[in-house]
Short mmCIF file of the C-alpha atoms (twelve columns), coordinates in Angstrom:
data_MODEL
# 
_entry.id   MODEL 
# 
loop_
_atom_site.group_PDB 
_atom_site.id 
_atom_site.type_symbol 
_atom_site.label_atom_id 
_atom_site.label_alt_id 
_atom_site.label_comp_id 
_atom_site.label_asym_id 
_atom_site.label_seq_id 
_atom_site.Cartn_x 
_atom_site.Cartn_y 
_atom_site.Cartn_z 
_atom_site.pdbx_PDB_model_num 
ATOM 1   C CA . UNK A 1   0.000   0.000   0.000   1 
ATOM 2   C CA . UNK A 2   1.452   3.354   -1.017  1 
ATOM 3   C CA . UNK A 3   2.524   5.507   2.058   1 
ATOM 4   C CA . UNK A 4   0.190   8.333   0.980   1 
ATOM 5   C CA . UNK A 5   -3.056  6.249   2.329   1 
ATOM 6   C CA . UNK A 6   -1.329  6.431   5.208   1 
ATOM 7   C CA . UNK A 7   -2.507  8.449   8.066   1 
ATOM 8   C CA . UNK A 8   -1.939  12.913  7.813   1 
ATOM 9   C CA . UNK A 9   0.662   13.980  10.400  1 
ATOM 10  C CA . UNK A 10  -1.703  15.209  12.649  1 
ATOM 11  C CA . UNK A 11  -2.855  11.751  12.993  1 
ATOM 12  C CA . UNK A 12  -6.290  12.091  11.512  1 
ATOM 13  C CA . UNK A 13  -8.112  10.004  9.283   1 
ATOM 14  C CA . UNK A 14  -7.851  10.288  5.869   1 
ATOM 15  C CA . UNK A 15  -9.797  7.798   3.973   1 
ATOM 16  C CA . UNK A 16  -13.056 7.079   3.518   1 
ATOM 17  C CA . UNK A 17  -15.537 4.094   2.345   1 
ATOM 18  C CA . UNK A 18  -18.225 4.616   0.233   1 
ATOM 19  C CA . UNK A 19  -21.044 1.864   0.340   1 
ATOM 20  C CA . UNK A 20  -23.500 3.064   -2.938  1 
ATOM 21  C CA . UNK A 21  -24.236 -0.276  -4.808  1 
ATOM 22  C CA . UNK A 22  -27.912 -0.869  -3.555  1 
ATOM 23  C CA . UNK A 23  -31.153 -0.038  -5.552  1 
ATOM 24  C CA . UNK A 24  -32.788 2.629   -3.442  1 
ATOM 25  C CA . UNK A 25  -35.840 1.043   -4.326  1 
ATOM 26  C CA . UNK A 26  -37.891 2.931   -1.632  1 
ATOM 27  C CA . UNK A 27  -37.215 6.196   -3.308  1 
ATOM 28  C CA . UNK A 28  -38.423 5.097   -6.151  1 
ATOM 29  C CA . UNK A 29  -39.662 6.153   -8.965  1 
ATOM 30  C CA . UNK A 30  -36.732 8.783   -8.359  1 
ATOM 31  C CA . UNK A 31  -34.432 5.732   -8.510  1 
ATOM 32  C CA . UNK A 32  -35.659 4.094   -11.521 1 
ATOM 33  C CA . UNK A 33  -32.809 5.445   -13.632 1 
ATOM 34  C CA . UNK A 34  -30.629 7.045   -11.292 1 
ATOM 35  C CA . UNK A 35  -28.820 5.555   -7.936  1 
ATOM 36  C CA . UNK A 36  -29.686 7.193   -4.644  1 
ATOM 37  C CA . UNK A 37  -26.845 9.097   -4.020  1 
ATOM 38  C CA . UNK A 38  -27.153 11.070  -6.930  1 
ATOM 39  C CA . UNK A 39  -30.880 12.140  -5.069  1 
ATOM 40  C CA . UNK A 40  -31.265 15.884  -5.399  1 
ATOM 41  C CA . UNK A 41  -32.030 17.647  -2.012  1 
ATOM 42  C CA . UNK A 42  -32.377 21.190  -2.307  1 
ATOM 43  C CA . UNK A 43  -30.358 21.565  -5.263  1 
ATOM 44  C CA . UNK A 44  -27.591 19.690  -4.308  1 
ATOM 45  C CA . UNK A 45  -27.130 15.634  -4.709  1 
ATOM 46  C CA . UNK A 46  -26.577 13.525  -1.387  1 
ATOM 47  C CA . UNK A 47  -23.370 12.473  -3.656  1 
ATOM 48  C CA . UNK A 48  -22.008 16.198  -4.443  1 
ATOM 49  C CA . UNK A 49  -22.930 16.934  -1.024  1 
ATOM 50  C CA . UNK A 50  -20.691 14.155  0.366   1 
ATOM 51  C CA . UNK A 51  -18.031 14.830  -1.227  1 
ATOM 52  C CA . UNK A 52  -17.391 18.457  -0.073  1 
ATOM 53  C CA . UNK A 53  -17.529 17.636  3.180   1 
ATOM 54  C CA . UNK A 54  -15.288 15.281  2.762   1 
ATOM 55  C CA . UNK A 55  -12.762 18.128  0.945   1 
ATOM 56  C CA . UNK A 56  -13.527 19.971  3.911   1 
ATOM 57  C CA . UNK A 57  -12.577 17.656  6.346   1 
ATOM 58  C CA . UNK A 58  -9.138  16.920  4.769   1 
ATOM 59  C CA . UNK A 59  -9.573  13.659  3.244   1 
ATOM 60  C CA . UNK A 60  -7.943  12.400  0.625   1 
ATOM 61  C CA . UNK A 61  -8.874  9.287   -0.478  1 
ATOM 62  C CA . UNK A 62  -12.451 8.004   -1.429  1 
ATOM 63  C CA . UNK A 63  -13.176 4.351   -1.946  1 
ATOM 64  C CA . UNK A 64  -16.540 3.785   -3.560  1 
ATOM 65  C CA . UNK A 65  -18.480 0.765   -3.776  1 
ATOM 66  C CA . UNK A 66  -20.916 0.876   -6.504  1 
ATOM 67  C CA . UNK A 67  -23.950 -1.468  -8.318  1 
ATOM 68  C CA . UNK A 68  -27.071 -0.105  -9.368  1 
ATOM 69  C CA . UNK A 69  -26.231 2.186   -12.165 1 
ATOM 70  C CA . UNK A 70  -22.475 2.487   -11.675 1 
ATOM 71  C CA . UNK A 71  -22.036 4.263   -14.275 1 
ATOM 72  C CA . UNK A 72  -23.854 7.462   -13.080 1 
ATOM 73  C CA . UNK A 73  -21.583 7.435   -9.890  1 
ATOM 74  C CA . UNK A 74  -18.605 7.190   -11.335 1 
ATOM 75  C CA . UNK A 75  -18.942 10.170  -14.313 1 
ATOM 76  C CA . UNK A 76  -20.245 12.154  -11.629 1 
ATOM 77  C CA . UNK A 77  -17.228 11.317  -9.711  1 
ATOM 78  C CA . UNK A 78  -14.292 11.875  -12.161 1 
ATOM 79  C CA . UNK A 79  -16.110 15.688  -12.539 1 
ATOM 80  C CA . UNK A 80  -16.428 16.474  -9.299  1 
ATOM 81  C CA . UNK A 81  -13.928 14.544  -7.330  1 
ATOM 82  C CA . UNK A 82  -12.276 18.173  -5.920  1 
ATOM 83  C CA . UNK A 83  -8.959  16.757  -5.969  1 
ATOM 84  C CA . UNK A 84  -9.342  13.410  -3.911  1 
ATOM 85  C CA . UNK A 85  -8.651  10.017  -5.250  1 
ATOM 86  C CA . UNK A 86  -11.358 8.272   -6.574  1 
ATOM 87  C CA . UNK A 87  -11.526 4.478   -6.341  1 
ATOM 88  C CA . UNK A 88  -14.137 2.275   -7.805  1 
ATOM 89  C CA . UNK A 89  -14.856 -1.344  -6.386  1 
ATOM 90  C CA . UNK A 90  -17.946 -2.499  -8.487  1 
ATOM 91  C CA . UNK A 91  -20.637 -5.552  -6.405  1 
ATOM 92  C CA . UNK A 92  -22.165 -7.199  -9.230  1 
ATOM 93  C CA . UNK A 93  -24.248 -9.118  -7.032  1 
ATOM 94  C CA . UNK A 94  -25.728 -5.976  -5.992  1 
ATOM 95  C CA . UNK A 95  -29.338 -7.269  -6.698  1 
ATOM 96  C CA . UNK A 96  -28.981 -9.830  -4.619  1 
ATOM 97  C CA . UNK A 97  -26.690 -9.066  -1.498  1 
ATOM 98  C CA . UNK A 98  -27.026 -6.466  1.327   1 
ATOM 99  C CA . UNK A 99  -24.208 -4.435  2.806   1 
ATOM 100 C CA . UNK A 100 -22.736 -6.533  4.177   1 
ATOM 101 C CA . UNK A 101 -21.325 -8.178  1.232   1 
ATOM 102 C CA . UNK A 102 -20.553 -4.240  0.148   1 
ATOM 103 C CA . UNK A 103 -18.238 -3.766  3.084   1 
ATOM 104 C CA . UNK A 104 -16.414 -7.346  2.233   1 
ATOM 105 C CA . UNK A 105 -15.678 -6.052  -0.576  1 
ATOM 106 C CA . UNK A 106 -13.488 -3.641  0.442   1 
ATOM 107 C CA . UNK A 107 -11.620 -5.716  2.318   1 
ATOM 108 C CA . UNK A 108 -8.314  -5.926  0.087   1 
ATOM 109 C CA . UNK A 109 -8.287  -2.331  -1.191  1 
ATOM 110 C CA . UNK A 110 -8.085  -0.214  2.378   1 
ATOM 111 C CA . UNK A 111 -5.472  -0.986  4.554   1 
ATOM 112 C CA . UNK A 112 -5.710  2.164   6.432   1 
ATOM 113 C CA . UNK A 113 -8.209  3.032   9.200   1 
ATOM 114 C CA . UNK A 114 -10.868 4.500   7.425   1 
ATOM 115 C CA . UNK A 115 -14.183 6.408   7.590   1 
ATOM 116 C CA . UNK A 116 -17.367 3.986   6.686   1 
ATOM 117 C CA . UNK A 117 -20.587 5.906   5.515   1 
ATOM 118 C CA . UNK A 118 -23.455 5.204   4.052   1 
ATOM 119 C CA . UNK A 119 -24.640 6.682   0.237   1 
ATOM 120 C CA . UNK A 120 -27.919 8.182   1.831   1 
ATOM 121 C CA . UNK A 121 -27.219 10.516  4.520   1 
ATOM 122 C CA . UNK A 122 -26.948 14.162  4.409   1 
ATOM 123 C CA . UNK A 123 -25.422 16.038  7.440   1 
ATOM 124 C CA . UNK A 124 -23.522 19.314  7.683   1 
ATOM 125 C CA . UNK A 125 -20.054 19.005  7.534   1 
ATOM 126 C CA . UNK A 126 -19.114 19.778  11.251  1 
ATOM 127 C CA . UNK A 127 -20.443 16.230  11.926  1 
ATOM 128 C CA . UNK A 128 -17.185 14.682  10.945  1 
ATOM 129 C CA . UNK A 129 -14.927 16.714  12.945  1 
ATOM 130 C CA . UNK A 130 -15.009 13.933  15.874  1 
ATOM 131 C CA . UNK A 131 -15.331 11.175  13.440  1 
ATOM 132 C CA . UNK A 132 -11.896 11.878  12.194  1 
ATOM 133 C CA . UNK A 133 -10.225 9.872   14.718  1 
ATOM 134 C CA . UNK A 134 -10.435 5.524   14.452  1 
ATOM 135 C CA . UNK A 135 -13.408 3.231   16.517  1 
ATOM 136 C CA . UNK A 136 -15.944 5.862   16.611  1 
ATOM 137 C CA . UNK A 137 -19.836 5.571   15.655  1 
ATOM 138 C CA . UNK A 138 -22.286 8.026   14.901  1 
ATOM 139 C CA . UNK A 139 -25.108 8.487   16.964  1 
ATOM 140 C CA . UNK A 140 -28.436 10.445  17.145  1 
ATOM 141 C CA . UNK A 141 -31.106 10.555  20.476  1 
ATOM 142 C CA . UNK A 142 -33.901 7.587   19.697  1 
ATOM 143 C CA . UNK A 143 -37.267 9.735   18.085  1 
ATOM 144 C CA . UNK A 144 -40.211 8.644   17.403  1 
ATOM 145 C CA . UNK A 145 -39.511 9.026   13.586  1 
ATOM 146 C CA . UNK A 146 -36.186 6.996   13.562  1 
ATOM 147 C CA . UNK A 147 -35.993 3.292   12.943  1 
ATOM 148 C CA . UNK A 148 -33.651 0.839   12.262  1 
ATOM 149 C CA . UNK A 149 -30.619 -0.036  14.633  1 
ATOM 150 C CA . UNK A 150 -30.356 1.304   17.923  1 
ATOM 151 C CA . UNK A 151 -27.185 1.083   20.331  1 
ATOM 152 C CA . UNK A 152 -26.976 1.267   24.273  1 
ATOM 153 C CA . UNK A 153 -23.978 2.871   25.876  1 
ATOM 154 C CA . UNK A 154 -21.893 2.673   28.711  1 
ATOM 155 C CA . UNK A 155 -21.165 5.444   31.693  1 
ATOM 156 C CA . UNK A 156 -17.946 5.851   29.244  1 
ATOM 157 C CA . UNK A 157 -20.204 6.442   25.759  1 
ATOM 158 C CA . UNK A 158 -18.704 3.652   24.554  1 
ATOM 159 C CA . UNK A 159 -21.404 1.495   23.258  1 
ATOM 160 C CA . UNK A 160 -22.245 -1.346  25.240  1 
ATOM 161 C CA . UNK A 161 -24.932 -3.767  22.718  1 
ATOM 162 C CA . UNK A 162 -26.308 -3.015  19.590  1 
ATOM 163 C CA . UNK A 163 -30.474 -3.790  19.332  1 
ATOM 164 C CA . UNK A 164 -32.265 -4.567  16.175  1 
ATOM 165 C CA . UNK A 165 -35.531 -5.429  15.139  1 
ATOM 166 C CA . UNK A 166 -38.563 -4.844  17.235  1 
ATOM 167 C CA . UNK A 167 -37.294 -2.458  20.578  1 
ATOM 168 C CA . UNK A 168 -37.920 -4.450  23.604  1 
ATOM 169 C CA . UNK A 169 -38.785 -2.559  26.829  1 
ATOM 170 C CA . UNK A 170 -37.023 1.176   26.788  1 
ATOM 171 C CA . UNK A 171 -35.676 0.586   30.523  1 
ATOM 172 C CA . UNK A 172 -32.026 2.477   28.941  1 
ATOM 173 C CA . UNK A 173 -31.918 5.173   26.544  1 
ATOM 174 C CA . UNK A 174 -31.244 3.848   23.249  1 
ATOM 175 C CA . UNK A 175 -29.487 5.960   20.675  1 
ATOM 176 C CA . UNK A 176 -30.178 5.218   16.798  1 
ATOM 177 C CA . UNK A 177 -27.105 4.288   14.726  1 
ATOM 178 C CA . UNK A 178 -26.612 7.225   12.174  1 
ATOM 179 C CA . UNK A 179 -24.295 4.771   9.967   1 
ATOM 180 C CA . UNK A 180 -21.159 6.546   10.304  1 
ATOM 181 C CA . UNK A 181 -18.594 5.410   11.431  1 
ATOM 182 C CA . UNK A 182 -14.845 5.042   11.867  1 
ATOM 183 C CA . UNK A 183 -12.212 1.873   12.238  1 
ATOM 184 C CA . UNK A 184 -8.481  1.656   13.599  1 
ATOM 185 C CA . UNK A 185 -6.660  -0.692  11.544  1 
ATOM 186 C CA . UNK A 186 -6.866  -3.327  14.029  1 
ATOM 187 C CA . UNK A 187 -10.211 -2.868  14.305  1 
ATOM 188 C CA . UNK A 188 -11.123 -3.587  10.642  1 
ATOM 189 C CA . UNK A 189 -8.482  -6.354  10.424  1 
ATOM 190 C CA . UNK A 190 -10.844 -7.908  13.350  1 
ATOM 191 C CA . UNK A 191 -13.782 -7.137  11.447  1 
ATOM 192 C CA . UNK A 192 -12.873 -8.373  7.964   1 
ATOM 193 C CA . UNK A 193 -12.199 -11.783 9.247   1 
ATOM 194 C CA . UNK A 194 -15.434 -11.658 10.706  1 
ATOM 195 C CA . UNK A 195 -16.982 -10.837 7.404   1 
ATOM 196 C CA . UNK A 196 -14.866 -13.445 5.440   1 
ATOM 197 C CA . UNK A 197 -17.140 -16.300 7.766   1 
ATOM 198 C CA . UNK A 198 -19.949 -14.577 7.263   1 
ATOM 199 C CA . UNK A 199 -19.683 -14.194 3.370   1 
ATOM 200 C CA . UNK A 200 -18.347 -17.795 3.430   1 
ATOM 201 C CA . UNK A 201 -21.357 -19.201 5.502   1 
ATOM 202 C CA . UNK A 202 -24.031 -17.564 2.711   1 
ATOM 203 C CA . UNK A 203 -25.060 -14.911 5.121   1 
ATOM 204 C CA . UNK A 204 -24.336 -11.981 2.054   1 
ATOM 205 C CA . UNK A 205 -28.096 -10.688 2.808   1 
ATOM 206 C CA . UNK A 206 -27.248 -9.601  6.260   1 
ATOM 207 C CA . UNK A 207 -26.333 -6.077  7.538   1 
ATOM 208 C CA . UNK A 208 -22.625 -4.921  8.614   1 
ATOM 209 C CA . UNK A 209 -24.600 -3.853  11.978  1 
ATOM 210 C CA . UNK A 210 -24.882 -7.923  12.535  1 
ATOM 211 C CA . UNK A 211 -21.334 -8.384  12.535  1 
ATOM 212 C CA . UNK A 212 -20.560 -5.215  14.759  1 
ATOM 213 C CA . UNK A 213 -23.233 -6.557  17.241  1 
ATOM 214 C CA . UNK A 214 -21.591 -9.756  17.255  1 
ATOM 215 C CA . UNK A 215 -18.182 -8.143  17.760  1 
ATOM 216 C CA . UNK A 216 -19.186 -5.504  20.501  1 
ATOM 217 C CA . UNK A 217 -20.671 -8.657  22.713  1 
ATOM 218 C CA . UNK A 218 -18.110 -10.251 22.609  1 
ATOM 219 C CA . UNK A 219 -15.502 -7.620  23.275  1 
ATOM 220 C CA . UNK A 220 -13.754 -7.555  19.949  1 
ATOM 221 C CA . UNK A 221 -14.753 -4.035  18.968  1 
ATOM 222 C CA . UNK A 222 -15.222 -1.093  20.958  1 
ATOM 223 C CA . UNK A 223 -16.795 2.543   19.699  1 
ATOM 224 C CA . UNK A 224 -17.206 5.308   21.432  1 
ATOM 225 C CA . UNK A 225 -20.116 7.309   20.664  1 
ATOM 226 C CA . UNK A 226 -19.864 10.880  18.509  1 
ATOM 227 C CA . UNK A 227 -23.362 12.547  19.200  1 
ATOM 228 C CA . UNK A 228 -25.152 14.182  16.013  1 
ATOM 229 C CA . UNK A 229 -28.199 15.566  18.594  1 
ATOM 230 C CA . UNK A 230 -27.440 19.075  18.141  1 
ATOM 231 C CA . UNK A 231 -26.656 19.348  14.233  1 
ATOM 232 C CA . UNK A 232 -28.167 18.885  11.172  1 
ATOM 233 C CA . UNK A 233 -28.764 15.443  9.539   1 
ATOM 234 C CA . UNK A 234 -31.464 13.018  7.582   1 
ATOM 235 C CA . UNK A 235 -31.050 9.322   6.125   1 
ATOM 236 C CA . UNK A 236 -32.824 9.166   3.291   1 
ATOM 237 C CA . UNK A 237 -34.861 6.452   2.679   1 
ATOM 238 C CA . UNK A 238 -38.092 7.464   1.145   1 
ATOM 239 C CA . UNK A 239 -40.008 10.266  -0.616  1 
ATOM 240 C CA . UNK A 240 -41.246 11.427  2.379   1 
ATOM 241 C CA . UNK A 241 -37.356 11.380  3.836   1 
ATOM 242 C CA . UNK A 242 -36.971 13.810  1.288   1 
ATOM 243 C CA . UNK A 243 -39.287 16.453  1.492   1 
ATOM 244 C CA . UNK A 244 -38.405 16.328  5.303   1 
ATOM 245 C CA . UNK A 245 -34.694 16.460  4.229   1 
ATOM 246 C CA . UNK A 246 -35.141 19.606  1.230   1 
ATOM 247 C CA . UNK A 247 -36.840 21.443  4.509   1 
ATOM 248 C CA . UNK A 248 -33.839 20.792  6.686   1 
ATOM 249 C CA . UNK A 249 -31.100 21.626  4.440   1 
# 
């Protein structure tokens, strides 16, 4: 691996990890010819977005893993890639597989600790300024509008067991996962092995937040939680995510 993925002096991270191959098939029929990320909100795409923050924040490296209309992505890319390199890792069995198998994919081309996002989130830049250092995870105050994975924590807000699926009783505050997040090296070298018997097993319909569940009960990952209460953000799964989303931003 050249030196240059290597950490920035000051220690920061400077590489992140794309996961855009799925369908978006919830946002459709805006995704019927176009993938997600390339969603206008307010006059800006969740992609475009994305990647200025990203310049922002000082990275310099952006791994994308693509499917559903690839093709899209990546012109929109080499235009607008404001001087970071672009690298394309294409999931053919995008159709079929969940992102899990999106994450396993990248586990040969970053060897670097590395910021993981997801291609549907929109979220002012200052969000990342705590994500910028490795075994971090992104986390919002449980609504009544969220869904999806939710995470206890410890008295150190380092998260302590992931939920998913129905909530059972609310007797600790849960936080929802805002799928951000950020690995040491160690940490992902723990974490693609993981995925490797996963992948090998079948399980390529599962989500990553299985494997990190897995991992966080039985002590082989720890992440402290970066709160996004106070600043702006939306995951954008639907048309009505939108319109929420275009009045947000």
């Amino acid at each position: 691996m050249n030196s240059d993925h290597s950490n920035s002096g000051n220690g920061a991270i400077t590489t992140a990890l794309l996961l855009a191959a799925g369908k978006g098939s919830r946002l459709y029929p805006l995704t019927q010819n176009s993938p997600k990320c390339l969603t206008m909100v307010h006059e800006a795409s969740i992609l475009e977005r994305l990647v200025i923050n990203l310049k922002k924040q000082g990275f310099k490296r952006l791994v994308v893993v693509t499917g559903f209309q690839e093709k899209c992505i990546r012109d929109f890319l080499e235009t607008r890639a404001c001087g970071m390199e672009i690298e394309f890792i294409i999931s053919p069995l995008y159709a079929t597989t969940n992102n899990i198998y999106s994450l396993w994919m990248a586990r040969d081309i970053i060897n670097e600790p590395f910021l993981l996002i997801e291609s549907d989130l929109v979220f002012d830049e200052s969000l990342l300024d705590e994500m910028r250092s490795p075994d971090k995870i992104a986390v919002a105050r449980m609504e009544p509008w969220l869904n999806g994975s939710t995470v206890t924590v410890n008295s150190s807000q380092n998260v302590k067991k992931f939920h998913t699926g129905i909530a059972e009783a609310l007797d600790e505050i849960r936080y929802k996962t805002v799928n951000i997040y950020s690995f040491s090296l160690s940490s992902w070298h723990r974490i693609t092995e993981r995925l490797d018997k996963y992948i090998s097993a079948g399980r390529v319909n599962d989500y990553y937040e299985t494997v990190f569940a897995e991992m966080v009960a039985d002590d082989s990952l720890d992440l402290k939680t970066v709160s996004f209460d106070s600043k702006r953000w939306y995951e954008i799964d639907t048309v009505a995510d939108l319109a929420k989303a275009e009045t947000l931003f």
